[in-house]
C-alpha positions in Angstrom: 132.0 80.7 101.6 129.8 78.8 99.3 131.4 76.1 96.8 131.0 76.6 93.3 130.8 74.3 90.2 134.0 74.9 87.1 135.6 73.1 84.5 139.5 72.4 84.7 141.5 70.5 82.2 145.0 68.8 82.3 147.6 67.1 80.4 146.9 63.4 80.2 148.5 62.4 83.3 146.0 64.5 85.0 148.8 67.3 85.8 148.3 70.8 85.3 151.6 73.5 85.1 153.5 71.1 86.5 151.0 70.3 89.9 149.7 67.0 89.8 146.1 66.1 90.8 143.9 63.4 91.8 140.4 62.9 91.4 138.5 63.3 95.0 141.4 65.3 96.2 141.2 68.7 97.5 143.8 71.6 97.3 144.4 74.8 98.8 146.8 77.0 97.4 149.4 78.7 100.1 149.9 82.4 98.9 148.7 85.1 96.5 145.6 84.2 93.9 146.0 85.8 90.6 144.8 84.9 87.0 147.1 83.8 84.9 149.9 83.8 87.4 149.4 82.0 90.9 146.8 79.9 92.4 144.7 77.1 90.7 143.1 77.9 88.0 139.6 76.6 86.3 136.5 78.0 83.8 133.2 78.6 84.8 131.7 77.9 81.7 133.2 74.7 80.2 134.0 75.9 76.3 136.3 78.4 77.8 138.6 75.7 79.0 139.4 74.9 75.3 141.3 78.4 75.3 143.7 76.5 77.3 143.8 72.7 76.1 143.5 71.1 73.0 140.3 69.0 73.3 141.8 65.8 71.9 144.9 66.1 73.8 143.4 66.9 77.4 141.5 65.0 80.4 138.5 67.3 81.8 137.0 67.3 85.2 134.0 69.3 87.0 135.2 70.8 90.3 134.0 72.9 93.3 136.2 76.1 94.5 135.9 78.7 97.2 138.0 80.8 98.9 140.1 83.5 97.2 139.2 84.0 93.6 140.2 86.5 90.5 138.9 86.5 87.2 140.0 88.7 84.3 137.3 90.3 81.4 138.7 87.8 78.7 136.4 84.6 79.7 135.4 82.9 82.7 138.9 81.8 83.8 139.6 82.9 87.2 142.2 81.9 89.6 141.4 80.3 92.8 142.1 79.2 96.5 140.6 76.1 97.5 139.7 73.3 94.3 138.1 70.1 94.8 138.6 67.7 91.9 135.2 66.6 91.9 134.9 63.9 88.7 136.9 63.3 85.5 134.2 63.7 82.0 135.1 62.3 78.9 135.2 64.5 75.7 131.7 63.3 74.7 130.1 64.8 78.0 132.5 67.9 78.1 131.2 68.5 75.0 127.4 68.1 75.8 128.4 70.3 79.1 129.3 72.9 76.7 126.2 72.9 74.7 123.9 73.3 77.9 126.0 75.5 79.2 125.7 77.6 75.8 122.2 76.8 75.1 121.8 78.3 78.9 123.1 81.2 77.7 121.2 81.8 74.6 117.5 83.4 74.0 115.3 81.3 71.5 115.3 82.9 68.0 113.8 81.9 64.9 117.0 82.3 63.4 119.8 79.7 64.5 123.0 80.9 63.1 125.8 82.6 64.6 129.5 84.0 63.5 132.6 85.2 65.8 134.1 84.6 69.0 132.5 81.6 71.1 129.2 82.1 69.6 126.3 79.7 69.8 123.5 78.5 67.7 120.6 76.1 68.7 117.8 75.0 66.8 114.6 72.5 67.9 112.2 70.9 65.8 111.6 69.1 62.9 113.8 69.1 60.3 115.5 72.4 62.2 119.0 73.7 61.6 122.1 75.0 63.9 125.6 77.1 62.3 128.2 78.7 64.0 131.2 79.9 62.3 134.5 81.2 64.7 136.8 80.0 66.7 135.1 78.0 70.3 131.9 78.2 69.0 128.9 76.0 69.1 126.2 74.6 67.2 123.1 72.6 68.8 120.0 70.5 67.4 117.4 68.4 68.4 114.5 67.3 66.4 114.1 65.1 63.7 116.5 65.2 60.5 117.6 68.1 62.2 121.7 69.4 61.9 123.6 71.3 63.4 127.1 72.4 62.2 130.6 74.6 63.5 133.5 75.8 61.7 136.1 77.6 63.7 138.7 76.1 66.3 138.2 74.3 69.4 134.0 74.4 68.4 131.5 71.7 68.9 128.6 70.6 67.3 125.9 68.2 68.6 123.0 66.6 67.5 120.0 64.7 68.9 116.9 63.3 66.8 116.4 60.3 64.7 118.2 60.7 61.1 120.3 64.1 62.3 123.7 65.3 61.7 126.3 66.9 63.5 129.6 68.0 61.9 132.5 70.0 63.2 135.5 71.4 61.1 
């Protein structure tokens, strides 16, 4: 099987429902795989791990699975087999990770505002603008006195430009 690239996050001791990890390691769960309920479990897109840790009180890693897998319609959480703790990312990149990832996602529009349920907005250019109101959201910008703002739980908001802003509530 080929690996794949996810997201996991764990308490601070790098420990997840009660399994501990280390970085480098690999692991290979011994029985059934099912979301929510047995196996290990990890997002493929990085702002759906925020469902399941607070981003302030959480460590974040990229990893590689294969093997066994089940996902549910919800997000990109899926329950795997085999997981290879690949690297540990602070909050900063995690963050940035989640704006590509969204920004991936996305078709250009004029327009760069967005409401409800991990939504995105991106915006580049010169003096440009990025909203996104609702809960894991995000809201992009690069440019020049550009901004880019979020509202909503577990969102992000980034910025990139000379004389920007970013801002998250």
């Amino acid at each position: 099987m080929t690996k794949k690239i996810a997201y996991k996050g764990f308490d601070k001791n790098l420990s997840c429902r009660g399994f501990q990890f280390e970085i480098g390691e690999t692991y290979v769960h011994d029985g059934d795989v099912i979301v929510c309920e047995s196996g290990f479990h990890v997002c493929e897109h990085p702002m759906d791990v925020w469902r399941y840790r607070a981003p302030a009180e959480s460590r974040f890693t990229v990893v590689e699975y294969d093997g066994k897998t089940e996902g549910h319609s919800e997000d990109s959480k899926l329950a795997v087999e085999k997981l290879t703790i690949k690297s540990e990312v602070s909050l900063a990149e995690f963050i940035k990770l989640s704006v590509e990832a969204v920004i991936a996602r996305t078709k250009k529009t004029k327009k760069a505002s967005n409401s409800g349920f991990q939504g995105a907005a991106s915006n580049s250019g010169f003096q440009g603008a990025a909203s996104n109101s609702g809960d894991y959201g995000a809201a992009s910008n690069s440019g020049d006195y550009g901004a880019a703002s979020n509202s909503g739980d577990y969102g992000a908001a980034s910025n990139s430009g000379t004389q920007g802003a970013a801002s998250n509530s």
